[in-house]
Each structure stands twice: as C-alpha cells, then as structure tokens.
Backbone bond lengths (Angstrom), bond angles and torsions (degrees), N, CA, C in turn:
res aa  C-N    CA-C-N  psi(-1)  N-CA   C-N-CA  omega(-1)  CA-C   N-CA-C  phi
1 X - - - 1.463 - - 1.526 109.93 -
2 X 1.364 104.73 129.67 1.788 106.17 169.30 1.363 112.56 -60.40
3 X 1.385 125.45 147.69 1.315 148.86 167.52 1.458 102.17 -42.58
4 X 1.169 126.65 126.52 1.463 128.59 133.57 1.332 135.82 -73.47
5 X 1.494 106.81 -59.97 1.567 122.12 159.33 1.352 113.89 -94.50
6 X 1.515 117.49 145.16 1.678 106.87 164.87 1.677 84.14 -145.83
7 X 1.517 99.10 152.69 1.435 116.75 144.52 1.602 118.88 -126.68
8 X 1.176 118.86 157.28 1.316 111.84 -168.41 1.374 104.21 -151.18
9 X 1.169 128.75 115.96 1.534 139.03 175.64 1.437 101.18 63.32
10 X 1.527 121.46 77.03 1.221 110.40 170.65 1.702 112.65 -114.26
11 X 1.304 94.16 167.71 1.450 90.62 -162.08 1.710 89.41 -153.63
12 X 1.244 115.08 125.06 1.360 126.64 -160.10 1.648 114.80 -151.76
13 X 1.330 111.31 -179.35 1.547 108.19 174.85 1.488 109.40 162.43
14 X 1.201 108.28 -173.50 1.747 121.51 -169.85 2.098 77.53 -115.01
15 X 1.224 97.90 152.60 1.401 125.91 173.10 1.596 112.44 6.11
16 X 0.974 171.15 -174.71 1.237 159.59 -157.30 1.322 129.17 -41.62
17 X 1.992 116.78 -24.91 0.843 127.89 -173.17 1.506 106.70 -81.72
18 X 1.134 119.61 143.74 1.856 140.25 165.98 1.747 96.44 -84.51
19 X 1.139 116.89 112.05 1.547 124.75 137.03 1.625 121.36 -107.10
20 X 1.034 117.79 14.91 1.517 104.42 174.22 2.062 92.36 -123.58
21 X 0.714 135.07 173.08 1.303 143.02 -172.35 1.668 122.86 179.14
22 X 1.585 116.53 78.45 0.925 157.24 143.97 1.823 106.58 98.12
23 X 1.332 91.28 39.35 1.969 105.49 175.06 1.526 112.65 -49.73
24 X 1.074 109.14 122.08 1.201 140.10 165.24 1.957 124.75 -119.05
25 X 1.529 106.29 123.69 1.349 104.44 -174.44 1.367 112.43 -157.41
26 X 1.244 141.03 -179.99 1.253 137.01 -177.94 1.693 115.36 -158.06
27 X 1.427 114.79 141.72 1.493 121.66 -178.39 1.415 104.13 -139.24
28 X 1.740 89.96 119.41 1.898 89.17 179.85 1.376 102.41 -119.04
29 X 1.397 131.39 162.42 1.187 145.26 -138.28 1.245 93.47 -88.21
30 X 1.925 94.78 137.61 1.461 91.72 -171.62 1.402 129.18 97.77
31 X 1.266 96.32 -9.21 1.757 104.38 -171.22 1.152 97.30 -128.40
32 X 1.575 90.33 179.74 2.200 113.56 -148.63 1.693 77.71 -136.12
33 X 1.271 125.52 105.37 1.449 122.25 147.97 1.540 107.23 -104.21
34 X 1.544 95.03 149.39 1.544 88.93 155.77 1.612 110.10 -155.28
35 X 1.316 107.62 169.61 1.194 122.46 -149.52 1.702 94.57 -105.55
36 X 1.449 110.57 121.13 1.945 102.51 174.13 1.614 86.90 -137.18
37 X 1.570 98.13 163.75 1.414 127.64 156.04 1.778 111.02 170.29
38 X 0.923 101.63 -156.14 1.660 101.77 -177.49 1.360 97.57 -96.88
39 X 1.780 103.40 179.73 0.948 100.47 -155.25 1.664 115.95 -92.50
40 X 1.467 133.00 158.22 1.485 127.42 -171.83 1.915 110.73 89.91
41 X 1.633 108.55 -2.63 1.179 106.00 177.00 1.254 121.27 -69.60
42 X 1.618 130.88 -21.41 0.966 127.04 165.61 1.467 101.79 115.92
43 X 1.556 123.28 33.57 1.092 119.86 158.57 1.678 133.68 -65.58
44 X 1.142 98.44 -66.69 1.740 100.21 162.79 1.234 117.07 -55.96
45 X 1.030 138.43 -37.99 1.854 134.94 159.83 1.464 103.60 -59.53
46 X 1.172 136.40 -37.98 1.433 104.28 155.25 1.455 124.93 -65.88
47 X 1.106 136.76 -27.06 1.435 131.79 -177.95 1.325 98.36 -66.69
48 X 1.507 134.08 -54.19 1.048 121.61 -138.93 1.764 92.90 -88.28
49 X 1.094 131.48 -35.05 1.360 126.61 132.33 1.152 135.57 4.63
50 X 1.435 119.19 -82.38 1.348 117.26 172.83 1.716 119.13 -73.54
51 X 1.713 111.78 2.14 1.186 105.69 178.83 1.673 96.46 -106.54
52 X 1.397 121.48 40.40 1.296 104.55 -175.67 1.496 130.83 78.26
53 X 1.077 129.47 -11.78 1.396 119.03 -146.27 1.320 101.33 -107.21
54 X 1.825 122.51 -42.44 1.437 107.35 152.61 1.756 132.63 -68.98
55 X 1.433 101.11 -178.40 1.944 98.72 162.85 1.530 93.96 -95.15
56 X 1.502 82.01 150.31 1.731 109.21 178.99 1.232 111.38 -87.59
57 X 0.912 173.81 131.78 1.474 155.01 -137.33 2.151 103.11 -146.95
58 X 1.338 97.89 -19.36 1.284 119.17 175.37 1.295 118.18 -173.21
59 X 1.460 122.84 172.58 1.079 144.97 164.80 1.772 110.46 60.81
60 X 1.313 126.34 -176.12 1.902 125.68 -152.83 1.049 103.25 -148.75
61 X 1.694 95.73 140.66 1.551 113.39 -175.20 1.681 99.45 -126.84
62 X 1.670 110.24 121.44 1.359 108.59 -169.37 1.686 101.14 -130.32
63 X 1.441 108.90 132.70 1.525 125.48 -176.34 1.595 92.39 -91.28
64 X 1.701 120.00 108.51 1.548 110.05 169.30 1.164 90.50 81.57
65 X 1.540 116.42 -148.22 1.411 148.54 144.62 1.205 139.03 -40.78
66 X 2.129 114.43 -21.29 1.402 104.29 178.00 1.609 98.45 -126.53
67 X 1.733 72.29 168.93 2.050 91.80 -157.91 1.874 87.42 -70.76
68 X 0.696 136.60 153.43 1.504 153.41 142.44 1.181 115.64 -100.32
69 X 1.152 136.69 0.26 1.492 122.15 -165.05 1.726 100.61 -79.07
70 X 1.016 109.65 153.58 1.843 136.21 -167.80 1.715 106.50 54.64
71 X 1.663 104.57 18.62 1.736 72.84 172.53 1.568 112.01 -97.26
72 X 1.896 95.87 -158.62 1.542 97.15 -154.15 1.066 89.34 -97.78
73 X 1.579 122.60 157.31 1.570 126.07 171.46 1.316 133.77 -41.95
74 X 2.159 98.75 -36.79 2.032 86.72 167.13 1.327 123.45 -77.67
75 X 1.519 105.41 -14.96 1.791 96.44 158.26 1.371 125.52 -72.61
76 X 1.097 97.12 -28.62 1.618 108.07 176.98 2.334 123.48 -45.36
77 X 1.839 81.14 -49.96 1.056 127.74 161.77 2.100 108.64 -43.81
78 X 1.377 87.82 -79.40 1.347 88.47 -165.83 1.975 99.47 -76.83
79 X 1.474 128.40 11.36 1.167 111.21 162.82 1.484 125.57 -94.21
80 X 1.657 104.07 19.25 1.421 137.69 163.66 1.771 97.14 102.98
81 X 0.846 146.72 -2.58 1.717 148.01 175.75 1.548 97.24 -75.99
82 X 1.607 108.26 128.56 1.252 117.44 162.79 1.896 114.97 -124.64
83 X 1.293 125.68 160.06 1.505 115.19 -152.34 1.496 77.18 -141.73
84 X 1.907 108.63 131.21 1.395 103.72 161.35 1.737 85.53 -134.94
85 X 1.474 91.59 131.20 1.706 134.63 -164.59 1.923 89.07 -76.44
86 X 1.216 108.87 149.21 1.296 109.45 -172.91 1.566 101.89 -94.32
87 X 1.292 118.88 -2.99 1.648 104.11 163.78 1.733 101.28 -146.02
88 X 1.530 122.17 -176.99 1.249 113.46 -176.36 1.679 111.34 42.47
89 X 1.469 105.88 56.55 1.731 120.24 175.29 0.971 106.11 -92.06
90 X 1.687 140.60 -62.30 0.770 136.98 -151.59 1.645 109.51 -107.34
91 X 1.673 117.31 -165.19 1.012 137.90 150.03 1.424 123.68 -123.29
92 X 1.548 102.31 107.37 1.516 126.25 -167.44 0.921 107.30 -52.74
93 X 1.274 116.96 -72.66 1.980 126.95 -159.97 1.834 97.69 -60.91
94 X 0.864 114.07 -10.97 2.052 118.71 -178.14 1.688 110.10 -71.77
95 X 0.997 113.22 155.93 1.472 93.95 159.85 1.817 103.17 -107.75
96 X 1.408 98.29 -177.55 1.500 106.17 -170.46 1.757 119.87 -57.75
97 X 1.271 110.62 -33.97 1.301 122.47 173.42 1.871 112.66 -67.56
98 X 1.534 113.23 -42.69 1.326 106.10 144.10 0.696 147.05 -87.27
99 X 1.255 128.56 -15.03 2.060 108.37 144.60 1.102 115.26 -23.68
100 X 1.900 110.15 -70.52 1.530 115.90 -175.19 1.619 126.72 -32.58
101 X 1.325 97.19 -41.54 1.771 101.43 -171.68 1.382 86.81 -80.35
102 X 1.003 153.16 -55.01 1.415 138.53 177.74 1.227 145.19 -38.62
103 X 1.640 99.24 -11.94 1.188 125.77 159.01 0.764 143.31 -68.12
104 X 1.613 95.82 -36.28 1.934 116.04 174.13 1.283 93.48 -76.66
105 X 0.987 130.83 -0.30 2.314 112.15 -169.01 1.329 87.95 -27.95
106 X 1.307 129.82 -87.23 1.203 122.80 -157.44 1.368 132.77 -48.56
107 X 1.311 124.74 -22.08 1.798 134.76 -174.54 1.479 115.98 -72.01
108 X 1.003 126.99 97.43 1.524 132.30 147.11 1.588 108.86 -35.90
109 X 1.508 95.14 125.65 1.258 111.94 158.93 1.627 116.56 84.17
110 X 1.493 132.81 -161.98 1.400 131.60 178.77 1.641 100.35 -63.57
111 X 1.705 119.56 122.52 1.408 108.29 143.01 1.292 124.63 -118.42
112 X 1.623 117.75 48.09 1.327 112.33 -172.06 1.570 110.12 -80.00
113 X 1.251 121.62 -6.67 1.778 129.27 167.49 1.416 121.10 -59.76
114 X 1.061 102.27 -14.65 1.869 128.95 -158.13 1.581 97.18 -110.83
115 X 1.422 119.91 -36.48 0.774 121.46 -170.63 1.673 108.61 -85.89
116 X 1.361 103.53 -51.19 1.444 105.69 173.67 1.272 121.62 -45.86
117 X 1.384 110.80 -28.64 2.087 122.28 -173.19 1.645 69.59 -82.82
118 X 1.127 130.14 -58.69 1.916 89.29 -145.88 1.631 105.86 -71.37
119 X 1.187 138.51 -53.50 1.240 117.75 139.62 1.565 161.63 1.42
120 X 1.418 84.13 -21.42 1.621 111.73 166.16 1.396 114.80 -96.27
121 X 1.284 95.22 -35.58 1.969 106.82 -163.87 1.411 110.07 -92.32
122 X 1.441 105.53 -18.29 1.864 121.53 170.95 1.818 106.47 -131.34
123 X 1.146 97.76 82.72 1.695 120.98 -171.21 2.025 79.12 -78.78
124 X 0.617 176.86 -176.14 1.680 152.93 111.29 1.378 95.39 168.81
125 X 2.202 104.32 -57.28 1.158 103.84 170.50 1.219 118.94 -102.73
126 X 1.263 127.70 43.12 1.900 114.40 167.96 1.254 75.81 -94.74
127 X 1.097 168.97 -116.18 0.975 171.03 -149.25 1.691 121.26 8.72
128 X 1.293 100.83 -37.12 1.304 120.17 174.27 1.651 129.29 -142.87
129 X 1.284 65.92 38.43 2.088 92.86 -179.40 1.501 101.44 -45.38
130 X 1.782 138.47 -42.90 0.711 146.43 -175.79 2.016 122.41 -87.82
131 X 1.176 112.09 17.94 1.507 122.89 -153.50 1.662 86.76 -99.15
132 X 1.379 138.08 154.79 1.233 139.35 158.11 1.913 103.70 -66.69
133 X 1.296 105.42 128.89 1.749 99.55 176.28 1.536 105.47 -74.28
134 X 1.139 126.36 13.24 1.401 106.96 173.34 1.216 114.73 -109.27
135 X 1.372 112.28 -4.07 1.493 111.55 164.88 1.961 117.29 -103.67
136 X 0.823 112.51 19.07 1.851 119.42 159.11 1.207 110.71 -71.13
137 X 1.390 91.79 170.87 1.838 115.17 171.09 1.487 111.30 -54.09
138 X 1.301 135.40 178.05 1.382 137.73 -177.75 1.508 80.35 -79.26
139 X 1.639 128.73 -60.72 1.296 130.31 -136.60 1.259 105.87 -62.28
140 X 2.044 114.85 -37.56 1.565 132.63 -150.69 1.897 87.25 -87.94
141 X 1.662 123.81 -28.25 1.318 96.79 -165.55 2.097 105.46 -86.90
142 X 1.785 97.25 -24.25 1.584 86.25 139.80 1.599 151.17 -34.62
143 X 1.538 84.45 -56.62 2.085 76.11 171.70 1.706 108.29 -70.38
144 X 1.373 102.46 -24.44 1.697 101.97 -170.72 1.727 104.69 -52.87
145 X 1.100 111.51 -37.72 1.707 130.82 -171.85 1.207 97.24 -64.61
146 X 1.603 133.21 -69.07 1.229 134.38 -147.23 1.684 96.23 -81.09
147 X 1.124 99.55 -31.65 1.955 102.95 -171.69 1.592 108.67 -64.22
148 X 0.964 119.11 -33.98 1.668 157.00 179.12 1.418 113.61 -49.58
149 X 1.473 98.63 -56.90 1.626 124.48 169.44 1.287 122.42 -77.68
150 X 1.839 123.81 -34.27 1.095 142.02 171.92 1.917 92.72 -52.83
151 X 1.242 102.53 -63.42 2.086 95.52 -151.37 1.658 111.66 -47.28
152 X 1.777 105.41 -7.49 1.794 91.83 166.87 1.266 117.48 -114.68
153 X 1.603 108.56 48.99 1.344 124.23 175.79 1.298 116.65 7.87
154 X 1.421 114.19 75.91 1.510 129.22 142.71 1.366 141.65 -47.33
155 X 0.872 94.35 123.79 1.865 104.77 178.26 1.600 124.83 -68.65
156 X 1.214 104.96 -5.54 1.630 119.93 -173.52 2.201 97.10 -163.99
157 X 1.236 98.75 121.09 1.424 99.81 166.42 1.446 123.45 -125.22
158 X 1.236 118.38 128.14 1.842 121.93 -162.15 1.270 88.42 -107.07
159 X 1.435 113.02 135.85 1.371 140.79 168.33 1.301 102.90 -137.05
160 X 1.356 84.49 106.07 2.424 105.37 165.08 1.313 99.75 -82.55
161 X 1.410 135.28 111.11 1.140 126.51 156.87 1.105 140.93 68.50
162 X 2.025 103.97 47.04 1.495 116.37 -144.42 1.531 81.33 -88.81
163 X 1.324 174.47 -36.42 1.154 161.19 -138.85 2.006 96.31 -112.33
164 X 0.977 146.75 -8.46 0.973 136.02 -157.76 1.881 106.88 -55.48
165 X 1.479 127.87 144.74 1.412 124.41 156.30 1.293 93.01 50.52
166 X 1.058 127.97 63.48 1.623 149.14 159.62 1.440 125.21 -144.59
167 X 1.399 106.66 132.50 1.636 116.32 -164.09 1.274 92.38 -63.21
168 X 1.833 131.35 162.69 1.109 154.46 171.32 1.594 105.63 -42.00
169 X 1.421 124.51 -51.04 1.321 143.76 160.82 1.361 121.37 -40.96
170 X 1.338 122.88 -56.19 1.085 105.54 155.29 1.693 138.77 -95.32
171 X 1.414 109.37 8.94 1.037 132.85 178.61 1.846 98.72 -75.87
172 X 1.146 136.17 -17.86 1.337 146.75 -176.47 1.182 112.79 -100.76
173 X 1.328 124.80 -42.32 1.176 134.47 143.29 1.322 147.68 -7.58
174 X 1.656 86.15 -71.90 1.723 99.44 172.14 1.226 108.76 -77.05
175 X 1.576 118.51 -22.35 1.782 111.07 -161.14 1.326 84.15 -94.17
176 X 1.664 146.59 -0.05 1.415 131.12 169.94 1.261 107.40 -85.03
177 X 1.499 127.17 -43.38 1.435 123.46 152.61 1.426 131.88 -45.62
178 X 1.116 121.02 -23.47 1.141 106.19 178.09 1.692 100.58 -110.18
179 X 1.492 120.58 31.34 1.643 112.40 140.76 0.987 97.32 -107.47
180 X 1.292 144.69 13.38 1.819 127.85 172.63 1.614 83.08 -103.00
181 X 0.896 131.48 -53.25 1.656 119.85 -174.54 2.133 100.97 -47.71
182 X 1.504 109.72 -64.57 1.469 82.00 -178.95 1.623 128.65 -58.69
183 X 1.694 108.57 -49.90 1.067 90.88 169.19 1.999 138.49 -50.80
184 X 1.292 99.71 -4.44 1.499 110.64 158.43 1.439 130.88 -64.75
185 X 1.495 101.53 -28.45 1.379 116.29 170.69 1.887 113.81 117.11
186 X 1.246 110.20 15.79 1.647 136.13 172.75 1.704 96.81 -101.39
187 X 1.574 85.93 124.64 1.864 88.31 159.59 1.342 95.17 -107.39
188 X 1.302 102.67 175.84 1.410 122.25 -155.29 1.513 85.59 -157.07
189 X 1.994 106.51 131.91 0.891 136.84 -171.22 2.278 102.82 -136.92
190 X 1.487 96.47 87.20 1.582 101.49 -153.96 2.385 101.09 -105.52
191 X 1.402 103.11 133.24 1.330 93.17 -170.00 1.835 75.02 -104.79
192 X 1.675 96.84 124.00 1.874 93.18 158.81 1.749 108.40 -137.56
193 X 0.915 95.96 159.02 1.852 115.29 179.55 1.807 109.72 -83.02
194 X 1.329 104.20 -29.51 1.889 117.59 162.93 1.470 92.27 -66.50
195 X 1.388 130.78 83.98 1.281 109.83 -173.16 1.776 96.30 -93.19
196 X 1.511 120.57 -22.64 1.530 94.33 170.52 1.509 131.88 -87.23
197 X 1.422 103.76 -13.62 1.373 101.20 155.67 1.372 141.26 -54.20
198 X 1.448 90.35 -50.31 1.948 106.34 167.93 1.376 116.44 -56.19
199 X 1.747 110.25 -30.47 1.462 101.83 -176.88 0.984 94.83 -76.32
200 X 1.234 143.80 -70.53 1.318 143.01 163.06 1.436 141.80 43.54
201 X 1.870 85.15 -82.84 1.452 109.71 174.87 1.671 102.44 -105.10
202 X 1.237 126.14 -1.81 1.429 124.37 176.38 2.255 112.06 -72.66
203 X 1.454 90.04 162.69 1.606 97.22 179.93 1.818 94.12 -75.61
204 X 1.776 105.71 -48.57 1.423 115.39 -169.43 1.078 104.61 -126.18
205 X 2.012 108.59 171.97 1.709 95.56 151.10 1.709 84.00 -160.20
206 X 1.681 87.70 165.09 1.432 103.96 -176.67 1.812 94.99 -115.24
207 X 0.997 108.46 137.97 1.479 117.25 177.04 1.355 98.33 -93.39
208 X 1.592 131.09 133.25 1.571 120.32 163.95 1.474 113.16 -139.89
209 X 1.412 114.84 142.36 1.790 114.07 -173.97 2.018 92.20 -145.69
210 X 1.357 92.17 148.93 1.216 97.53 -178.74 1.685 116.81 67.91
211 X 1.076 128.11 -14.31 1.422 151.65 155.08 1.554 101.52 84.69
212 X 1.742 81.05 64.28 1.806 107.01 -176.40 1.802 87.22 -136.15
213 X 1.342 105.52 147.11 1.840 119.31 161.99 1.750 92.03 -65.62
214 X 1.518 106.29 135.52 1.655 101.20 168.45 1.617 102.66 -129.45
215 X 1.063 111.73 -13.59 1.652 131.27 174.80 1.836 126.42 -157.28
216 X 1.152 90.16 150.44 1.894 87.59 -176.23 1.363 103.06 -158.73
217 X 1.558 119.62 132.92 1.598 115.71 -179.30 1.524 86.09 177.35
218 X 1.338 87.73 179.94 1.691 116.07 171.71 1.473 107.08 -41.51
219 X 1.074 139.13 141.59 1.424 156.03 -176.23 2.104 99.70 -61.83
220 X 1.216 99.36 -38.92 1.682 108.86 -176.30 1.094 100.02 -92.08
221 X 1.181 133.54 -44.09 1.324 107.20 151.09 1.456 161.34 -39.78
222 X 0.855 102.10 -51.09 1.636 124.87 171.89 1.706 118.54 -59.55
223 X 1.732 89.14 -37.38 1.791 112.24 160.58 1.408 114.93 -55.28
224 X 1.631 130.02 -56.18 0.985 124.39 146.05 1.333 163.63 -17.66
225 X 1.399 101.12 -53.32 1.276 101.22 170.95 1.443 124.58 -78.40
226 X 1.413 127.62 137.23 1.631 113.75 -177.94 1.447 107.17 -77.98
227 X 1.196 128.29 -2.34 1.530 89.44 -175.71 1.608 96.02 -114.38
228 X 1.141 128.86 30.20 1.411 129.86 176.82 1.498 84.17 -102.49
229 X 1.454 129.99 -47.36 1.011 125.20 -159.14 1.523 114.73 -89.94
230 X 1.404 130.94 -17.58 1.486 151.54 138.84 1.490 107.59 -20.31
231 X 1.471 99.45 -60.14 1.757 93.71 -154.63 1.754 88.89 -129.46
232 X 0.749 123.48 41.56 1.568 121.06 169.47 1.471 108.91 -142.07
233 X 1.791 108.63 -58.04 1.871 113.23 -165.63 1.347 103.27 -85.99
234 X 1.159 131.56 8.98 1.862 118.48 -146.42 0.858 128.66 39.81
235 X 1.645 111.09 73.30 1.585 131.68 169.14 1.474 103.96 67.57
C-alpha cells in the first residue's frame, strides 16, 4: 500500500531540548499503526509533532504528496489529519450531540451524513445524544472525542492514548471501534502504553525508546519476537 502519511528524519522537542531524534514512520490508507515503547520515548511528542503543535527542528512530514511540515494545526486539520489529545478531549458542560456539531466548525455546508456514520460507529451514544459529556463513563467521553474528530472526515486520525485509565471492557471497545473506523476508510496512527494489545489489534507498529525508531514490522510480529518483547513490552 502507498503511504498516506510519512515522516522522515524528524527531529523535534519542547524548548531547546530534542526528544525525537531522527523519527521516521509511515501510514497507508486503511491502516491501524501504532506507536509503543516505554515510557519518555517520545511517543506523544511525536503526535503532537506531526499535528503541528511542536517546532520541527528537522526533517518532513508529508500528507499524500504535500510537505506539511511547520504548518498550523487548522491547516493541518483541513489537510484531512485530525488529533485527539489524550486528556482535555472533550467539551464537558456540552452535551454529546454538541460536541458533535463542534466538530464540524470547520465543514461547509450539510454534514448530517457525517453525522449519521458517527452515530453508527458509537451506537452507545445516540442513546444519549442529549447527556452533558462531562458526566459519562471515562470510556463513553472517549468515543465523544474520537466521534468529534470523525464529523471532519479525516484521512488520517491520531489518537495519543485512546485506551488510557479504562476498564478492560472498554479498553476493547475502543480498539473495536477503531477497526470499524479503518475499515471505513480512516487510518489511524494511535500512541498507547497497552503496547501488546495495540500491537495486537494494529495493521503495524513502530517500537520507539530514546525517541529513536528501534523496531518496525507487522503488529504480530513485533509480538513475537522475545527480545522486542523482553526489553520493550514487559516481557
């Protein structure tokens, strides 16, 4: 499969410091990557990275055909990539049905089609289309986030840490939703700390420590091998 997303030699960080050091990765349409290693490797600093939000200090991140590197997140946005942040997702005081429209800020014109798919894919909340999202389950104000991000139908969706402080139950959940989201035609580019679960249910995964690539393959793969899983998954 051709690339959708690529980054290639990136090199990034918070204020003078470099935590990413020369990341390279790839998401092709249709696919479930995700990003594992321990912790401080520099997973979420890559997301927030490719969504703009740090400086790039080197190396290119290209959606398709165009470079994106240093733009701003609503371009980021409208170059079809959407980013749901592993805390401060939602809007509490809203109820679930407004979140959704809040999603579209950006969409011209009717998106009630968009709306109906997210509705389909989180059957959980039509139910409570009208509920304030700040009073749900951890798991339900999760889908509220990802559903949120869905209504400006993205071509690539980043999830930092969509299972975090979630029961096993709904921890299955979200990773079953998000194969009905790819098989929808959204790849999904997901940083989780379940790193054998994610490999798991992922197409790929990139292992990263020191906020260097140290491995990359098939998701069952990487499960496989013991010494990826020795000194990377916890045994």
């Amino acid at each position: 499969m051709s690339a959708l997303l690529t980054i290639k030699d990136l090199r990034a960080g918070y204020g003078d410091a470099d935590i990413l050091f020369d990341l390279s990765l790839q998401v092709a349409r249709s696919e479930i990557v995700a990003i594992v290693g321990p912790n401080g490797a520099g997973k979420s600093t890559a997301m927030k990275s490719i969504f703009g939000l740090l400086n790039i200090r080197a190396g290119s991140i290209s959606m398709a055909d165009t470079d994106i590197t240093g733009w701003a997140p609503n371009r980021i946005v409208q170059a079809g990539i959407c980013y749901v942040p592993q805390v401060r997702n939602i809007f509490g005081e809203m109820t679930v049905h407004e979140n959704f429209e809040m999603g579209a800020f950006l969409r011209k014109g009717d998106y009630s089609a968009s709306l109906d798919r997210v509705y389909e894919l989180f059957p959980d909340l039509k139910a409570k289309k009208k509920t304030t999202a700040g009073s749900l389950s951890g798991g339900q104000r999760q889908m509220v986030a990802m559903g949120r991000a869905l209504m400006l139908d993205p071509k690539v969706l980043l999830l930092d840490e969509p299972t975090a402080g979630l029961s096993p139950r709904y921890m299955e959940q979200i990773f079953q939703i998000s194969r009905d989201v790819r098989d929808s035609g959204v790849a999904i580019l997901l940083v989780e700390q379940h790193a054998k679960q994610a490999l798991a249910f992922s197409d790929r995964g990139y292992v990263l420590a020191g906020g260097r690539n140290r491995h990359e393959g098939p998701g069952s793969a990487l499960l496989a091998d013991r010494h990826i899983a020795e000194m990377f998954l916890g045994g």
